[in-house]
C-alpha positions, 0 to 999 in steps of 0.5 A: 500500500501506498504510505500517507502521512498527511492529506492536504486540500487544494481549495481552488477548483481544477480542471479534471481533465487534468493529469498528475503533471498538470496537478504537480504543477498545481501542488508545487504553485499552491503549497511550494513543493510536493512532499513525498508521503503527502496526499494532495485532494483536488475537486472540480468547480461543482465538487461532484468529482475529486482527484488525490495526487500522492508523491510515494518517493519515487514517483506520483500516483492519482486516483479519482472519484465521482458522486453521481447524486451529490457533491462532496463536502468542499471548501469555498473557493477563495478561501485563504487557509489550506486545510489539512486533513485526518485519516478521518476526516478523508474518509468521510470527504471520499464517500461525501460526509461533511468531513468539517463536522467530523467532531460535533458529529460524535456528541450527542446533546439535548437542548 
């Protein structure tokens, strides 16, 4: 399996169309270099399909996703900060849980 020690997202919208160079590109613009071991998410404007870019150490592998009735959990565009991600919560943003809400989720509190 592919080791991963931190997951990062790319706020900005990108073209899916685009290949893992075109995403280097991207990773190398938005967060200075690509880290080997880091995964980086990107999403299309409408945030109905993601890709995952990771750097293993020796080369670059991408994997992507789509929802066919929904859209994933993202970030408005613009946003200033490049949220990093838990194992957790990229896996609730992967099947489409709302991923920022990860921790309110697991308490249960009457009103």
């Amino acid at each position: 399996m592919i080791r991963i020690d931190a997951m990062w997202l790319a706020v900005e919208p990108i073209d899916m169309r685009a290949g893992a160079e075109r995403l280097l590109t991207s990773v190398v613009q938005v967060f200075g270099a690509a880290q080997a071991h880091h995964g980086y998410v990107f999403a299309n404007a409408r945030a109905t399909r993601i890709k995952l870019l990771v750097h293993d150490g020796f080369g670059l592998w991408c994997a992507a996703r789509r929802l066919n009735e929904c859209r994933f959990a993202w970030p408005a565009s613009g946003s200033k900060a490049v949220p990093a991600l838990t194992q957790a919560q990229f896996d609730a943003l992967v099947v489409g849980l709302p991923w920022q809400r990860l921790q309110q989720m697991q308490l249960i509190m009457r009103t």
